[in-house]
N, C-alpha and C positions, 0 to 999 in steps of 0.2 A: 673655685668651689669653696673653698675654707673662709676670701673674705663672705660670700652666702651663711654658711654658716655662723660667724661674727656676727654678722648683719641680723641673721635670725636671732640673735640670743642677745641684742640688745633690742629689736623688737619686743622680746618676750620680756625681757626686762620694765622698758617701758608698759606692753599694758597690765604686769601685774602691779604697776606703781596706779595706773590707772583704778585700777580692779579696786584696791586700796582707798582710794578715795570716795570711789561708789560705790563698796559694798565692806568695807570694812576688813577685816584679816583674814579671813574665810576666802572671801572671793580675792583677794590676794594671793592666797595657795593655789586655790584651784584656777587661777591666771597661769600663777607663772608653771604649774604642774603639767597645765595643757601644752603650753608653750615648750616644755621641753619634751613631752612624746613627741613633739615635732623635729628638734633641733638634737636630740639624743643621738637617731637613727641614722638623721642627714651627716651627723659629724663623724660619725663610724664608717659609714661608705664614704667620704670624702676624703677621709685620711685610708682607708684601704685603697680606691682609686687613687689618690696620689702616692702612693706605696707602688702600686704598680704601676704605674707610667716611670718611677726611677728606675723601678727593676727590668724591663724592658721593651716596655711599650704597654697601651690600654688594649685590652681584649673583649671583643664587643661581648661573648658571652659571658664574661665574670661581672660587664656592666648589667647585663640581665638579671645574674643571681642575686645579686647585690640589691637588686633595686626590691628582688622579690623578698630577698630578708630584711629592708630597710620597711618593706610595707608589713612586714608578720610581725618585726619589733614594734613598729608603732600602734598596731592593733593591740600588741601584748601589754606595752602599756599604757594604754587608755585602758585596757581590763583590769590593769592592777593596781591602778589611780582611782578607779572608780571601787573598786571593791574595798580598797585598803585605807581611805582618806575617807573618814565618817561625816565632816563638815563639809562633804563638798559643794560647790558653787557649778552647777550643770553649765549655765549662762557664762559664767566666767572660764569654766574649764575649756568651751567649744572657741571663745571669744580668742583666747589667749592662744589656742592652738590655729584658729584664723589666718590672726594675726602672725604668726611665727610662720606659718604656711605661704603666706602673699605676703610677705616683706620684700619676696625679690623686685615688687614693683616699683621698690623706693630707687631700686638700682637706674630703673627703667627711665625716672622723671629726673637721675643725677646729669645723664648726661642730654 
């Protein structure tokens, strides 16, 4: 789960270098801004779920709670990205959080 998350936050990296190229520093923010409402969330429940599997053992219902507060913080900040970030890049912001979303498929084509 953590390298996923790694994986997601050099995805995010890469398309705000993208974003950079084609749309200039604006849509380099709102790249990599997107990209991390995605990888924010995942990294918080990854490292709580790895927290609890030392402590002793994963608990299917805390994996529930978890997934329900990884989808309310992600909502919360895509609202406060959008609200709070006056240049934003709408194209770059969804592109970048895509991207950070379906990285895991790079895992998919490694092996």
């Amino acid at each position: 789960m953590l390298r996923l998350v790694s994986l997601q936050l050099i995805a995010t990296i890469v398309a705000g270098v993208l974003a950079a190229l084609l749309g200039g520093r604006a849509a380099m923010f709102s790249a990599v801004l997107g990209g991390l409402c995605c990888v924010v969330p995942n990294a918080i429940m990854a490292l709580r779920l790895f927290a609890s599997t030392k402590a002793g053992g994963a608990n299917p219902f805390s994996f529930f709670i978890w997934e329900f507060i990884k989808i309310g913080l992600t909502l919360a900040l895509l609202g406060a990205t959008a609200y709070l970030y006056r240049d934003l890049n709408w194209l770059a912001l969804l592109a970048g959080f895509i991207v950070a979303l379906k990285s895991y498929i790079f895992l998919l084509f490694r092996h």
